[in-house]
Every structure is written in structure tokens, then in C-alpha cells.
VEXDREN-2710 file (C-alpha; in Angstrom, 1 decimal):
% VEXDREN-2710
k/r/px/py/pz
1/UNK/46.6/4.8/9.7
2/UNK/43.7/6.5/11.1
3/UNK/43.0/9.9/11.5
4/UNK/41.0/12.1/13.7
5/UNK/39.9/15.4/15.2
6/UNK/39.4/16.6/18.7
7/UNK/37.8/19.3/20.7
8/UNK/39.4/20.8/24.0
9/UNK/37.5/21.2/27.0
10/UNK/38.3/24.2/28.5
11/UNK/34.9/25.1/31.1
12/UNK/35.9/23.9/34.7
13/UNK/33.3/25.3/36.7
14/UNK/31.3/22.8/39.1
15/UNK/27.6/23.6/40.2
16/UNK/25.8/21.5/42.7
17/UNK/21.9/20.3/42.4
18/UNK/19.9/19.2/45.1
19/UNK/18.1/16.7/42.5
20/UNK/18.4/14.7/39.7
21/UNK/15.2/16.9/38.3
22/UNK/17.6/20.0/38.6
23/UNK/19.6/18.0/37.1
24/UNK/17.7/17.1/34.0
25/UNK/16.1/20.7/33.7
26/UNK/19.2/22.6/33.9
27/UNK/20.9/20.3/31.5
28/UNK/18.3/21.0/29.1
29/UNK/18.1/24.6/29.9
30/UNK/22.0/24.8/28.5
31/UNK/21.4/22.6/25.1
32/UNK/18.2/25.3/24.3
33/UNK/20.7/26.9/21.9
34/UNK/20.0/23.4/20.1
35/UNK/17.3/23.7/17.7
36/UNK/16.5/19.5/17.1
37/UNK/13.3/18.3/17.9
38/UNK/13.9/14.5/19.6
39/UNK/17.3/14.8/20.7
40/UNK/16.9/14.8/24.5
41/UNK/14.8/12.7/26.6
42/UNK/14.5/12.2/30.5
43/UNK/12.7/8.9/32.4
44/UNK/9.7/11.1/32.0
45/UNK/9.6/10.1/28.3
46/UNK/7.4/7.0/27.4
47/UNK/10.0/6.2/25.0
48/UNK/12.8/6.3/27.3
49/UNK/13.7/3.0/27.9
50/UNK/13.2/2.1/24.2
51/UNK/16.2/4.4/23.2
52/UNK/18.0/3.6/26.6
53/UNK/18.0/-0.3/25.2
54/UNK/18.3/0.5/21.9
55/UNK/21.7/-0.4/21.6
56/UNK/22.4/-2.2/25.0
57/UNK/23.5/-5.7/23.6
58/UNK/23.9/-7.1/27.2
59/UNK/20.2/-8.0/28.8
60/UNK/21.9/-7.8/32.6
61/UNK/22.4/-4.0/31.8
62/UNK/18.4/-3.4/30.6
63/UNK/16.5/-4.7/34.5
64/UNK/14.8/-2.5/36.5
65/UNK/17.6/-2.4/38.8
66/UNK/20.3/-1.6/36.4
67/UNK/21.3/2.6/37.3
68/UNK/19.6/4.4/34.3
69/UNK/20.6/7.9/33.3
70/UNK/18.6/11.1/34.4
71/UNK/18.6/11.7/30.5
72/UNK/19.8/11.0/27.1
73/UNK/20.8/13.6/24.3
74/UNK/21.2/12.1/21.0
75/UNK/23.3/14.9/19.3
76/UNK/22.9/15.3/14.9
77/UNK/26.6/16.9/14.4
78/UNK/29.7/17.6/15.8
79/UNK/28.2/21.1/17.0
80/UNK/25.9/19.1/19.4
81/UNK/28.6/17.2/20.8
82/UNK/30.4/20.2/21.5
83/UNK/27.3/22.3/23.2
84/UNK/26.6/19.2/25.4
85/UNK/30.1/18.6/26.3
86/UNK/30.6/22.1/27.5
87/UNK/27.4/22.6/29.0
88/UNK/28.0/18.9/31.2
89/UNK/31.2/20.4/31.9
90/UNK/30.4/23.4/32.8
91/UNK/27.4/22.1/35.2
92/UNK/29.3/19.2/37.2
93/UNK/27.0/17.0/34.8
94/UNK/28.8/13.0/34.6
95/UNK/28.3/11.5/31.1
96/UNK/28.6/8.0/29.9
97/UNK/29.3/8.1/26.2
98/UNK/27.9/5.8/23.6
99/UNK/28.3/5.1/19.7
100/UNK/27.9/1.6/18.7
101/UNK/27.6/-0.9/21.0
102/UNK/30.3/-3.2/21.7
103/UNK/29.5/-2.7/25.1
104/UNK/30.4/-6.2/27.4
105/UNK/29.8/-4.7/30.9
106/UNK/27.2/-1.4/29.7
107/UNK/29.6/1.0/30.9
108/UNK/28.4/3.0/28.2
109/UNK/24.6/3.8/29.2
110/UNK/24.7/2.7/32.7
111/UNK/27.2/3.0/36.3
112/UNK/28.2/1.5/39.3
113/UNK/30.3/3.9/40.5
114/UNK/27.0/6.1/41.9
115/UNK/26.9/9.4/40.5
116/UNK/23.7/10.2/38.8
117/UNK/24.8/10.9/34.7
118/UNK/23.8/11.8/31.5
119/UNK/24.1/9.2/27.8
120/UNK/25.3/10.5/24.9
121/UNK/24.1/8.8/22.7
122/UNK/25.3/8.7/18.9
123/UNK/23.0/6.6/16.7
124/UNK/22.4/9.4/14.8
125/UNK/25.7/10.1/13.6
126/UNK/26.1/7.5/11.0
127/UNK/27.2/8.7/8.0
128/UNK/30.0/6.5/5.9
129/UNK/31.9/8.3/3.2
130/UNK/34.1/5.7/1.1
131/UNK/37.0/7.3/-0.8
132/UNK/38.9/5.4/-3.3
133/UNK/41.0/7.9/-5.0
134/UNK/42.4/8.4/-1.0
135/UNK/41.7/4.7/-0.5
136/UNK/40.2/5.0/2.8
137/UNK/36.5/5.8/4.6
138/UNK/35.3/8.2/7.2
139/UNK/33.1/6.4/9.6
140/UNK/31.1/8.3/11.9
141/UNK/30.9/7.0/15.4
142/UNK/27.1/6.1/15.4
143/UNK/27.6/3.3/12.2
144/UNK/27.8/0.1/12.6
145/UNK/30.7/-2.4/11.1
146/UNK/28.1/-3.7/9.0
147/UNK/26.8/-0.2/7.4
148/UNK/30.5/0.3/6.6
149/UNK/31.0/-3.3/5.1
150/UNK/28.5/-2.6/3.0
151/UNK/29.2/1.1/1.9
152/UNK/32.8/-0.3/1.1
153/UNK/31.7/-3.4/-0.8
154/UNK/29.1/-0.6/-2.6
155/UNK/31.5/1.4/-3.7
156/UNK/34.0/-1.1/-4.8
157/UNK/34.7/-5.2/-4.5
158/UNK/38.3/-5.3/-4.6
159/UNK/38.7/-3.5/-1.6
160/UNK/37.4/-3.7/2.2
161/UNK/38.7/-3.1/5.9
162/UNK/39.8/-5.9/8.5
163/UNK/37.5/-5.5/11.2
164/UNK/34.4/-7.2/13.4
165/UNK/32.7/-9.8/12.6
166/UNK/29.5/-8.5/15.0
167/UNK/28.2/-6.2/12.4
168/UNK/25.7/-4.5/14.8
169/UNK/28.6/-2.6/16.7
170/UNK/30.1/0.8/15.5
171/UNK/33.5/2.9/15.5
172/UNK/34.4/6.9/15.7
173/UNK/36.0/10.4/15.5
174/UNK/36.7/12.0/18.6
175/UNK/35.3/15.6/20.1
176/UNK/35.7/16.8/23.4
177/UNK/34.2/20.0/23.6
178/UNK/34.8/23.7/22.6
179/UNK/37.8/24.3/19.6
180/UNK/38.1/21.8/16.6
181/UNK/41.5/20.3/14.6
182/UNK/42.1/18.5/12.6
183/UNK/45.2/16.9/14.7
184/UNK/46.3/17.3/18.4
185/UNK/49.8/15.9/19.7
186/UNK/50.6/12.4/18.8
187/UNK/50.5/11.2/22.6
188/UNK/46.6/11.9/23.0
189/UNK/46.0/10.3/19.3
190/UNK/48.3/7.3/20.4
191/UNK/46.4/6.7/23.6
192/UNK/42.6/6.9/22.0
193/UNK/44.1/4.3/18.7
194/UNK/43.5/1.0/21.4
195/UNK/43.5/2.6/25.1
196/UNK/39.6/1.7/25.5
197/UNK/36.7/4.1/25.0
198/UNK/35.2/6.7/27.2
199/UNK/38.7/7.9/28.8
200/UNK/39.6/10.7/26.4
201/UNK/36.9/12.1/24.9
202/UNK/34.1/11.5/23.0
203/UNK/34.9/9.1/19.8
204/UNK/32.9/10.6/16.8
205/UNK/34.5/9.2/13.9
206/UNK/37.7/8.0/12.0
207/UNK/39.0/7.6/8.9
208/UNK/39.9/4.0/7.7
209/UNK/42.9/3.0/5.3
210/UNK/41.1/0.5/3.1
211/UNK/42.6/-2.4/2.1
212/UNK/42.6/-4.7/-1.1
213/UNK/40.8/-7.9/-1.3
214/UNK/40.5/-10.4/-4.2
215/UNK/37.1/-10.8/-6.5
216/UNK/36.8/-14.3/-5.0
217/UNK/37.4/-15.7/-1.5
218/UNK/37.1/-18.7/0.0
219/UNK/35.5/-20.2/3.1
220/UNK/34.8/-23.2/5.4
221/UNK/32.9/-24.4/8.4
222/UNK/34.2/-27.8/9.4
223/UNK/33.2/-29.5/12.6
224/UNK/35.1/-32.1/14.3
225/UNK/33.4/-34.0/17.5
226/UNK/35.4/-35.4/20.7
227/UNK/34.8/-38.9/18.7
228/UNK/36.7/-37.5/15.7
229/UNK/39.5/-36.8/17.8
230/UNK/38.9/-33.0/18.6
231/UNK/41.5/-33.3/21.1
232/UNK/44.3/-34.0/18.4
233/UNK/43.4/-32.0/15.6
234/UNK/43.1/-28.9/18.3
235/UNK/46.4/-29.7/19.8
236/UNK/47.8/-29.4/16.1
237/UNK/45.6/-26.3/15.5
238/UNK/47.4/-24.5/18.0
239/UNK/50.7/-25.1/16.1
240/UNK/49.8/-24.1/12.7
241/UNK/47.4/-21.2/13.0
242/UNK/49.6/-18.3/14.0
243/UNK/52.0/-19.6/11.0
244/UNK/49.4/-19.7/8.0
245/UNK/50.3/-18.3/4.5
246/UNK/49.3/-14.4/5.4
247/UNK/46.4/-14.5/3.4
248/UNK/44.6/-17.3/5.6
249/UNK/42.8/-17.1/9.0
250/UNK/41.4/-20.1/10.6
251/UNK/39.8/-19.6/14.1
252/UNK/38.5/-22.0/16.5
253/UNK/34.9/-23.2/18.3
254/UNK/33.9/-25.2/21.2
255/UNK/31.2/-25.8/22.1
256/UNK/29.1/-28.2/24.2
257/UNK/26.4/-30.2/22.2
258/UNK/24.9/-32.5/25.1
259/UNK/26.3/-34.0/28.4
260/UNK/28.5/-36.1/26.7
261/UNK/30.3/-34.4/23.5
262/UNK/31.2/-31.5/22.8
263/UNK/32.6/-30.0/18.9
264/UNK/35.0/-27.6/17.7
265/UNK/34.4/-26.2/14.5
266/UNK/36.9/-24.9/12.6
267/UNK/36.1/-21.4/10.5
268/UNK/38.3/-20.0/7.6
269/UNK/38.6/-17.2/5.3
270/UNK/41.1/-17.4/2.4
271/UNK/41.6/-14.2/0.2
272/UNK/42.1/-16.2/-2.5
273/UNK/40.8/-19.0/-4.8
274/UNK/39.5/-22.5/-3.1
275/UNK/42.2/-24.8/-5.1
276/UNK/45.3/-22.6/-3.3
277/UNK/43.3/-22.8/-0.2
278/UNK/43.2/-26.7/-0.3
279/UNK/46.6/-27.1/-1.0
280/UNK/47.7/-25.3/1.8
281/UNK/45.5/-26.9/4.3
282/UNK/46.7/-30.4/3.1
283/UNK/50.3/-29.3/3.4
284/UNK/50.2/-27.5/6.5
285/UNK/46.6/-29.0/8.6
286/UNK/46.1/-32.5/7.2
287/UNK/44.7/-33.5/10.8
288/UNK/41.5/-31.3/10.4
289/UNK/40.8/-33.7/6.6
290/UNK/39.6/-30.4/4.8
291/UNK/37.7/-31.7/1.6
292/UNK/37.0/-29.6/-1.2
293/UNK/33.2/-29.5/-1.2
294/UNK/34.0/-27.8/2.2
295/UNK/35.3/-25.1/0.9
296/UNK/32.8/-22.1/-0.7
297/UNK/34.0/-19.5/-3.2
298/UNK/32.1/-16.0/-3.0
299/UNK/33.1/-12.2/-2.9
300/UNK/34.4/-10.2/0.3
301/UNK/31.6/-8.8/1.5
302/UNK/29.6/-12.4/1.0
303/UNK/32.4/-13.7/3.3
304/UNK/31.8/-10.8/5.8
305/UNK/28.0/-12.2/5.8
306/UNK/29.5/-15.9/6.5
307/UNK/31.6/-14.7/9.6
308/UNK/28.8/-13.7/11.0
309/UNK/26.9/-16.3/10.5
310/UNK/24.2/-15.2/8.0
311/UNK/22.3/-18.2/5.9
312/UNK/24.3/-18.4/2.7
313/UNK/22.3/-16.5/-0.1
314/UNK/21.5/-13.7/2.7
315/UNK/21.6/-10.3/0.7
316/UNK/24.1/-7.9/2.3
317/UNK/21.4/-5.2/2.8
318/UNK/20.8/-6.4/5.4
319/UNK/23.9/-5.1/7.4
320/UNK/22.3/-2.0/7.0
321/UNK/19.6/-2.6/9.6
322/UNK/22.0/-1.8/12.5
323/UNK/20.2/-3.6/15.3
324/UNK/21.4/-7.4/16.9
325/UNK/19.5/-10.3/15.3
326/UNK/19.4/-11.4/18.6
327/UNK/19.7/-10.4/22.1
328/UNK/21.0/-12.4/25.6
329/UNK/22.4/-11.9/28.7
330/UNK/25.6/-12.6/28.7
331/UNK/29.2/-12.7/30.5
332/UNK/32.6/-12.5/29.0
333/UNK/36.2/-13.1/30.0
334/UNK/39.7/-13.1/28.0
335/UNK/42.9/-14.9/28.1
336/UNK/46.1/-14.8/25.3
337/UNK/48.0/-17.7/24.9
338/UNK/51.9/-17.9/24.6
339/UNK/52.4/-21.9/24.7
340/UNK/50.7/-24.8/23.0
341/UNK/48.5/-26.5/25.6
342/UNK/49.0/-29.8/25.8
343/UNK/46.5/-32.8/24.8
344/UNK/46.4/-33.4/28.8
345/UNK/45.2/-30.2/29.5
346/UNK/42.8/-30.1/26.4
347/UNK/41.5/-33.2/28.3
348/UNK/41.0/-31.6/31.4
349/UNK/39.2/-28.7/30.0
350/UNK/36.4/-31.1/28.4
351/UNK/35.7/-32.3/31.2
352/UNK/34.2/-29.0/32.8
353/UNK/33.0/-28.3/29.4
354/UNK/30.4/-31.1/29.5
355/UNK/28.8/-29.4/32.4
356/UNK/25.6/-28.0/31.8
357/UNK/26.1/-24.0/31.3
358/UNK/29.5/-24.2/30.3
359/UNK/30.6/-21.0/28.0
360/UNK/31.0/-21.2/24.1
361/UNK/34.5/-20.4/23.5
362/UNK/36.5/-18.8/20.6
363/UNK/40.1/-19.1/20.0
364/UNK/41.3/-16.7/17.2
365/UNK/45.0/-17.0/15.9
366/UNK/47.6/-14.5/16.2
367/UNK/51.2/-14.2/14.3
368/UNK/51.3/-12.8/10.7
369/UNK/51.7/-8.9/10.7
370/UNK/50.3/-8.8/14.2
371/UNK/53.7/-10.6/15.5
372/UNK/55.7/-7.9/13.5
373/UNK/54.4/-4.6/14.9
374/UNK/56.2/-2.9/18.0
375/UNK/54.4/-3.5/21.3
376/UNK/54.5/0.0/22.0
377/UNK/53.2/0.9/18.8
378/UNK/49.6/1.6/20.1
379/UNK/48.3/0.7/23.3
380/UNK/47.5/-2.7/22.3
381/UNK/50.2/-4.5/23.5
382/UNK/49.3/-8.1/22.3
383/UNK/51.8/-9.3/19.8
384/UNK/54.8/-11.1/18.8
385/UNK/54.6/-14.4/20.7
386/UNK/51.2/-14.7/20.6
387/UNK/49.7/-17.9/19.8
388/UNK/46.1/-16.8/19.7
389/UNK/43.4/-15.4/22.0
390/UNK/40.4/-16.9/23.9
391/UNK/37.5/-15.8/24.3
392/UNK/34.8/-17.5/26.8
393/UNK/31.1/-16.6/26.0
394/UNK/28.2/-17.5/28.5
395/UNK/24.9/-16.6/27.1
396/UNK/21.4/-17.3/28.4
397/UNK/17.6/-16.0/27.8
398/UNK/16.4/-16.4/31.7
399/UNK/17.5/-13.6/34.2
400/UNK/17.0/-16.1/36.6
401/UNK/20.2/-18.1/35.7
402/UNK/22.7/-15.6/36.2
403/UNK/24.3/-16.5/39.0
404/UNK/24.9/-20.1/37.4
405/UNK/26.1/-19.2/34.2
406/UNK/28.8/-16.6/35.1
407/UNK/29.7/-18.9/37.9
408/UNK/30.5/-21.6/35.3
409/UNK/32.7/-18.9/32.6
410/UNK/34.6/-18.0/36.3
411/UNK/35.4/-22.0/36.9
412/UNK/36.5/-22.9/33.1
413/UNK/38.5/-19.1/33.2
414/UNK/40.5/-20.5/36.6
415/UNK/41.2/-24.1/34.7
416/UNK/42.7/-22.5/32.2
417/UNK/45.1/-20.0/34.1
418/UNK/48.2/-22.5/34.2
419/UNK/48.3/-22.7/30.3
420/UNK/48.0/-18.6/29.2
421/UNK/49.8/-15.9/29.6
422/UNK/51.0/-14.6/33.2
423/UNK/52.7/-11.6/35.2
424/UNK/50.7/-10.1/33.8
425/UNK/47.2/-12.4/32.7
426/UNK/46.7/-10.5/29.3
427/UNK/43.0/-9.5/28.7
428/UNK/41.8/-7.9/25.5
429/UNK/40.0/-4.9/26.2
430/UNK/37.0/-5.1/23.9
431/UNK/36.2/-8.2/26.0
432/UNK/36.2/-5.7/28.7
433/UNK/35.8/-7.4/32.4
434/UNK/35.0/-6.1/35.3
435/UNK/36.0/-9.0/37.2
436/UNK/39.7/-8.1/36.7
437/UNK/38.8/-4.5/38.6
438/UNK/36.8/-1.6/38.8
439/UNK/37.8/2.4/39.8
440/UNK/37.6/3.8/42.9
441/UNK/36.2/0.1/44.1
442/UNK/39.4/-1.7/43.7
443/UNK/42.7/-1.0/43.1
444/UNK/43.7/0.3/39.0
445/UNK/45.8/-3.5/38.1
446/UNK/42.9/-4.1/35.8
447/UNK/44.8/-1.8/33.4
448/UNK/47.8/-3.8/33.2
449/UNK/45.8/-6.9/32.1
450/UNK/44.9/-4.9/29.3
451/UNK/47.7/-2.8/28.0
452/UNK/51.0/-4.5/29.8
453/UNK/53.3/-1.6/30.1
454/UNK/51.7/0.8/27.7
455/UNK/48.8/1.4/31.0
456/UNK/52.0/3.6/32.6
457/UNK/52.0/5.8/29.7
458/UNK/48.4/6.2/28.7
459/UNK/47.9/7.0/32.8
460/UNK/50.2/9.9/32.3
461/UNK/48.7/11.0/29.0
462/UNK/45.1/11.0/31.0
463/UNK/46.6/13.0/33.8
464/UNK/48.0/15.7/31.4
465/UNK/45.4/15.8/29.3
466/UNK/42.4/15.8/31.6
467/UNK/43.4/16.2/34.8
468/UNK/39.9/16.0/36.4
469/UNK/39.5/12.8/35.2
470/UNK/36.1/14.4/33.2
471/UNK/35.8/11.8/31.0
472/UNK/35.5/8.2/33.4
473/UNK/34.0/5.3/33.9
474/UNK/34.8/1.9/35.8
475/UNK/38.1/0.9/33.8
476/UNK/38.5/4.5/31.8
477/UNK/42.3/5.3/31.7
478/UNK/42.7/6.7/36.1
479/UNK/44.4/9.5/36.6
480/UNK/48.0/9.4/38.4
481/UNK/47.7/10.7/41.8
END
């Protein structure tokens, strides 16, 4: 289970500027206790908009219309966050709080909601500290997954942690400004363990439970076109892949190849040897016609490079750069799914697939220990009866297309609403979507897409435990009013 530490906010005071230069000047004025050369810059910096998109994943968040920050403090340790917390808190200062990355709509580093605001920023803080004798890893919030893939493979390559497979985004511990534990009450360390970032405090590390992993795994790409009856073998996919032996995962692709096919692609990782693998698949997934020079025998953390698709023979140094390989604009959108959808209705949605622009889309299966844990366990509510999730991904390299793209994830997204989940649409909140609502613009619903009945709960833990709604964004946890 993870652990964590806090830091309590006790400064209420609120002192109006008359601009965002006061702004900037006074803010600085209060961190001149902190003695680190390059750790704050304002938009009079000509590296400013380097360290502003140094970590924005989303191009539609890096135009020169996107709302930038009056600065950015990149705090070294704890003690920083603290100082800058107080002194924000102290000053009427709003801050948008940022550690790795996995950042859909850039609520992070940049707002909507109009206030002018500060980043804090933790790219610094990135130290991983793998302990096997306590089988488990401190990860400060600044590291990527893939720094801590590879510090855990480092150390040893029988063990690793279940995680993403985008190794450029992080995790974190979480401070809030002024006295340090080492545990609070169990309702504030429920809500932060899946109730979305950037509504409790500031995330600056956590320790990990590591878990153990065979010497050899096994993987396998296999594609299957609309000719080789994606359709069918899709349809029987849905079946299956929430009832796999435990140590199997096989997720789902489609994606459109020209105006008149599409393919789905089917991904595994076994943690175990390729011989088991195959006879599982031919007992349990004949339709998909696995063969064994499909399947690929490596270690963990050469699977980890696989999932994310590395070239094979990649080595896994690599995951220690911490930046994309690649960056788009993109849009994102979320679904669960509770029924098998029929053939008919895997029909329909190829249709609207073969249009030009139409989203990549990733169905990862649920069931196995996921269906066993409470619903109320953590705030992530998404279990037993879950088939799998969706998730639809529109990417493109021209600003210019925007309005096309998104349009076409909105029209595939409304197709599919009669075959998931409803009262309430379940969203996952990593996937996070402004689309479903936004504070203070709209009303708070979006919450419930999210977190089902746990948003009730985490609404009163905000309200107790920061009342002034200090820590906020456009979905952060509202308080009850």
C-alpha cells in the first residue's frame, strides 16, 4: 500500500496586487529565504517558455493563446515546497501544481478559470530509492515511470511495479505547506490514493509495494484486419479478456489504416514462459490464431520497453531520458464497459472509423484482482463488473485541424454511448476531460463520471480539509457549499 507525508497549511491571510508584476516581485520577494540559483523564472526569462513546455505533453496547451503563468518555481526539496506554499498562501498567490506530466487537458501549467497563477513545477525532485529488504521504492514526484522501471529492474529482475506504459509521466509524495508527518488521518490519505491531482495538496512522492515478476516474460503483437474478420475475433475478445489466467493481460487496438480498412491489434504480456502462454491462448482465444513465432520471450523490464513501443533490442537507458519521444496535439475521452457489444454494433462503429480523422482507440481489460477489491476502497470506483475500458485518442501535428479532429473523437464517443456504462457514464480520471464539466463554469456532475459515489465523500473530505478551496483547478475535488 502506499505511503505518504503531508504538510498543513495553516497561513490564511489574503493580500491584493494591482498587477501581475506585483505579483511576480512579491512572490519572489517571500522565496529570498531560498538560497537556489535557477529555481524561479517570470515571462521575463528567455528560457521561459522552454521550462513552461518542458513537460506539457499536449501541443493545444503550448500556443500563444494558451493562459501562461506569471512565474514558475522549480523547488530542490521538500523545504522549498513548503516556503512556496506558505508564502502563495499567505499572498492570495493561485498555483497550479505539476510533477510528471500526465497532464490531458494542461491543468497543471495553464487555466481557464482566469485568475493569474503561479507553476510549481517538480522536475527537479526525482530521486528513486528501491528497497528490497522492505520490498518497495520511494518515488519522488518529479520521476518519471520510466526512471523508476529502470531503478527497479537495476536493482533487481525478479521484481517490478504494475504501472504506465507512457514512461515519460511521473508520480508523488504529498506536502502542503508548514508542519511535516509522516501520516495524517486515513480520510485525507484515502482521498489523494485515486481522487485526481491538484485538489489536496501538492503530491511529492510515495512509496511503492513492489511486486514479483518472473526472469522471463512473454509477449505478442498480433494484428488482425476487417478482412480477417476483426469484427468476430473482437466480439470474442470482449468475452475472454477480463477472465484470463491472472498472470495474462491482452489489450486491444483500432485503428484506421486507409478509407477502407481498419486493424485491431492485439498486445499481450504473460509473466511467464511462451509455451504456457500458447496453451492458454489456444484453449481460451483460438479466434485470434496466436502462433508461436508470435510470441517473444524477454525479462520484465524488456517487456516494459515493448509496451511502449520501443524497437526490440532498444537498451532500457533510455527510460532515463524523461522527455516524450514525441509530441502532438491531442484530445481524449473515456468510457467503461459493463456488456459485450454486439457484432452489429462493432459494425456500426467501423463505419465512422473509416472517416478520415477518426481517433486511435484502446480497450484495456478489466476483472482479475481489479473485480475483487471494494468500490469504496479508494476513490477509484471502477471494478467488479467491468469488462474493460476505452480509451479514444485523436492526435494530429497541424494546429490548424483542431476543430476537425476533436469534432470526430466527440462523434465516435456519442456512437458508442448505448453500449457502456450509464447513470452514471464512467470516465477514468487520468483520461481527464473537460468536456464532461469544468468549476465554477458548469455545474460539479463531472465528478460523478469519475468517482461514482466516492465524489460525495471526497467533496466532504475537501471541505474539511481545505475549506478555501486553496488547492483548485477545473475538475479539483469542489468544496460543499
Amino acid at each position: 500500500m502506499p505511503s505518504s507525508r503531508f504538510i498543513l497549511v495553516l497561513l490564511i491571510s489574503l493580500t491584493p496586487f494591482s498587477s501581475s508584476q506585483q505579483i511576480q516581485e512579491t512572490f519572489h520577494q517571500c522565496l529570498s529565504n531560498i538560497q537556489t540559483p535557477n529555481s524561479f523564472f517570470t515571462k521575463n526569462d528567455t528560457n521561459f517558455i522552454s521550462i513552461l513546455n518542458s513537460r506539457a505533453i499536449n501541443l493545444r496547451f503550448t500556443t500563444q493563446s494558451t493562459p501562461k503563468p506569471e512565474s514558475i518555481f522549480t523547488p530542490s526539496n521538500e523545504s522549498h515546497i513548503q516556503t512556496a506554499v506558505i508564502c502563495a498562501k499567505k499572498l492570495g498567490i493561485h498555483l497550479r501544481l505539476r510533477s510528471g506530466g500526465h497532464d490531458y487537458e494542461g491543468v497543471s501549467y495553464t487555466s481557464v478559470m482566469g485568475p493569474t497563477f503561479v507553476v510549481i513545477d517538480l522536475s527537479k525532485m526525482r530521486a528513486v530509492n528501491v528497497d528490497l529488504a522492505d520490498n518497495s521504492v520511494w518515488v519522488e514526484a518529479g520521476a518519471t515511470i520510466g526512471e523508476v522501471y529502470y531503478r527497479v529492474a537495476e536493482k533487481s529482475k525478479t521484481v517490478g511495479i504494475p504501472g504506465e506504459y507512457l514512461h515519460e509521466f511521473g508520480g508523488g509524495r504529498t506536502c502542503l505547506g508548514g508542519r511535516i508527518e509522516n501520516r495524517w488521518g486515513e480520510d485525507v490519505f484515502w482521498a489523494i490514493r485515486g481522487g485526481g491531482g491538484g485538489s489536496f495538496g501538492i503530491i511529492v512522492s510515495w512509496k511503492l509495494k513492489l511486486v514479483s515478476v518472473p526472469a522471463t516474460v512473454t509477449v505478442f503483437n498480433v494484428p488482425r484486419t476487417l478482412e480477417q474478420g476483426a469484427a468476430k475475433i473482437l466480439y470474442k475478445w470482449q468475452q475472454v479478456a477480463s477472465n484470463f489466467d491472472e498472470d495474462l493481460f491482452v489489450r486491444a487496438f483500432i485503428s484506421r489504416t486507409s478509407d477502407k480498412t481498419l486493424t485491431t491489434t492485439y498486445q499481450a504480456l504473460f509473466l511467464g514462459m511462451g509455451d504456457r502462454l500458447l496453451e492458454i491462448m489456444n484453449a481460451g482465444f483460438p479466434e485470434l490464431g496466436v502462433k508461436k513465432e508470435d510470441l517473444i520471450e524477454m525479462s520484465w523490464i524488456e517487456s516494459v520497453m515493448f509496451i511502449g513501443a520501443y524497437p526490440l533490442n532498444t537498451p532500457p537507458s533510455v527510460l532515463l531520458d524523461g522527455k516524450p519521444r514525441s509530441l502532438n496535439y491531442f484530445k481524449a475521452k473515456s468510457d467503461f464497459v459493463k456488456e459485450v457489444i454486439p457484432e452489429s454494433g462493432l459494425e456500426g462503429l467501423w463505419k465512422i472509423m473509416l472517416e478520415e480523422g477518426s481517433p486511435f482507440i484502446i480497450w484495456n481489460p478489466y476483472g482479475g484482482i481489479m473485480s475483487k477489491i471494494s468500490e469504496s476502497s479508494i476513490p477509484f470506483p471502477h471494478r467488479n463488473g467491468i469488462l474493460f475500458k476505452i480509451q479514444y485518442y485523436s492526435s494530429w501535428m497541424d494546429s490548424g485541424m483542431e476543430d476537425k479532429y476533436v469534432s470526430m473523437n466527440r462523434k465516435v464517443y456519442e456512437y458508442m454511448t448505448k453500449y457502456v456504462s450509464k447513470s452514471p457514464r464512467e470516465a477514468y480520471v487520468n483520461y481527464r476531460d473537460l468536456d464532461l464539466g469544468i468549476n465554477e463554469k458548469s455545474n460539479v456532475n463531472w465528478g460523478i463520471n469519475y468517482f461514482k459515489d466516492n465524489f460525495s465523500k471526497l467533496r466532504k473530505i475537501k471541505t474539511k480539509f481545505d475549506p478555501s478551496n486553496f488547492f483548485r483547478h477545473e475538475q479539483s475535488i469542489p468544496v460543499l457549499k
